[in-house]
C-alpha positions as CSV (number, residue, x, y, z in Angstrom):
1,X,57.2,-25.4,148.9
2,X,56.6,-22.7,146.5
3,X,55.0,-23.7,143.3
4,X,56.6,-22.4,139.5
5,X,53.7,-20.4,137.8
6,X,53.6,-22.8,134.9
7,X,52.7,-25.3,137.1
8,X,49.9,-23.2,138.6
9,X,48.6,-22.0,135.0
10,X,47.6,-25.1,133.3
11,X,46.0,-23.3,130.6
12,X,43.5,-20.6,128.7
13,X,40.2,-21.4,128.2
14,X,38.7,-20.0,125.1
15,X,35.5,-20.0,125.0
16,X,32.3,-17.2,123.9
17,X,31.6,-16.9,127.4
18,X,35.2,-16.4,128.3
19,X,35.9,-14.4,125.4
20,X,32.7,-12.0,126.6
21,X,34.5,-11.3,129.6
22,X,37.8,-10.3,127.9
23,X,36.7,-6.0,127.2
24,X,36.8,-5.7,130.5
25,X,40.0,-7.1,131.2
26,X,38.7,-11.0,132.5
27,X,40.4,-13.7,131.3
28,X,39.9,-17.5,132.4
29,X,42.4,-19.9,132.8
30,X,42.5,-23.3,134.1
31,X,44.5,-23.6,137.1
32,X,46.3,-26.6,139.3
33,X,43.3,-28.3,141.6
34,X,44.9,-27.4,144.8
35,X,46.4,-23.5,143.7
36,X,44.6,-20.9,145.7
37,X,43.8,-17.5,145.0
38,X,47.0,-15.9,145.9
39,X,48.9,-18.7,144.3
40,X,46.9,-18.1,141.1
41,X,47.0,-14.1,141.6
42,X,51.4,-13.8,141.8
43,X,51.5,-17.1,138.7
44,X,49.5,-14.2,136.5
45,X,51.3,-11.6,137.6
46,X,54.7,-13.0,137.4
47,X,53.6,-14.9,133.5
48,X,51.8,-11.7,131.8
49,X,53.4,-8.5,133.7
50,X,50.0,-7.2,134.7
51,X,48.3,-6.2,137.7
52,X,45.7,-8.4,139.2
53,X,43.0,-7.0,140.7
54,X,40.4,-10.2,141.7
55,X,40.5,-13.4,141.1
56,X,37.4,-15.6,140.9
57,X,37.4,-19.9,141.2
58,X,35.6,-22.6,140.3
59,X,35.6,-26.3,140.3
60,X,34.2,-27.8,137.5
61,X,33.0,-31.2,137.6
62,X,33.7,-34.1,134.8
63,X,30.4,-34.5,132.6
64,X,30.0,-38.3,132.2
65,X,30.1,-38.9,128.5
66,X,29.3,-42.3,126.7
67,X,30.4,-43.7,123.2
68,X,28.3,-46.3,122.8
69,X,27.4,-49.0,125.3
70,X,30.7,-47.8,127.0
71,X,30.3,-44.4,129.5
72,X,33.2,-42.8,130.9
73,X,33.6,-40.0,132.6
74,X,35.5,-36.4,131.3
75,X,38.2,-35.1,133.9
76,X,37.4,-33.0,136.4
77,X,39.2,-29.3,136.4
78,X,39.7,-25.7,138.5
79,X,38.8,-22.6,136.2
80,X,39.7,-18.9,137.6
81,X,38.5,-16.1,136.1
82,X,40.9,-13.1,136.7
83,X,40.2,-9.5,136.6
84,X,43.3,-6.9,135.4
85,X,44.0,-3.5,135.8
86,X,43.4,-2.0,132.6
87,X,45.4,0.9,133.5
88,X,48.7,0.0,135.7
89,X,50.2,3.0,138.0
90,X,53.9,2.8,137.1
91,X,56.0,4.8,139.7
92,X,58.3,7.3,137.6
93,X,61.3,5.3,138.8
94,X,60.5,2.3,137.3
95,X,62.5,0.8,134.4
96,X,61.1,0.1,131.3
97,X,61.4,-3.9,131.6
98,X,59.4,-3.5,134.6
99,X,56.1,-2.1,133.5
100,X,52.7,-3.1,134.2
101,X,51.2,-4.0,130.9
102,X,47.3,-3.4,130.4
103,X,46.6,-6.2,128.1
104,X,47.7,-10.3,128.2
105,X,49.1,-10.5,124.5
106,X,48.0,-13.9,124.1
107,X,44.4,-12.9,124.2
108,X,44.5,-9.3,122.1
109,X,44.0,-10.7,118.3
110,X,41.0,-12.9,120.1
111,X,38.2,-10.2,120.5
C-alpha cells in the first residue's frame, strides 16, 4: 500500500546546520520511521515540484532528558537530508503547471 506524501513528510527541520546546507540546494526534513529513500525521494518531488537528485537518512535517537528527580526520555525520529537540482531540464513540450522548480518556497526567505 502506497503511502500519501504528507504522511511520508512529517516535517522541516530548521536548524543552522540545516540551514548551512540550504545554498546548495539541501534541505532536511523529518520523515515517517519506516519511509525509504524512494518513498522519501517521489513525497518531495510530488509536494515541492522539484527534482531530486540524492537523498541522505538518518535515525536519530531520543536524548534522555530529566526535570527534576523525574527523567524521561525525548522521541526518537528519521531526518533526510535531500539534495535538488538547482537547474531542472524542462523538455520544450512541457506545460507550464508542470515545471521543475529550482527552489522549495518554503525555505527561500530562510537564508
Amino acid at each position: 500500500m502506497m503511502k500519501a506524501p504528507q504522511d511520508i513528510i512529517i516535517r522541516p527541520i530548521i536548524t543552522e546546520q540545516s540551514m548551512d546546507g540550504m545554498p546548495n540546494s539541501k534541505y532536511t526534513f523529518q520523515v515517517a520511521k519506516d519511509a525509504n529513500k524512494l518513498e522519501i525521494k517521489s513525497a518531495v518531488e510530488a509536494l515541492f515540484n522539484v527534482e531530486v537528485l540524492k537523498v541522505n537518512t538518518l535515525n536519530c535517537r531520543g536524548r534522555q532528558k530529566r526535570v527534576g528527580r523525574y527523567v524521561g526520555k525525548t522521541a526518537a525520529y528519521k531526518k533526510a537530508v535531500v539534495t535538488i537540482n538547482p537547474e531542472p531540464e524542462n523538455a520544450k513540450g512541457t506545460k507550464k503547471a508542470d515545471k521543475k522548480k529550482g527552489t522549495i518556497e518554503f525555505f527561500d526567505g530562510m537564508f
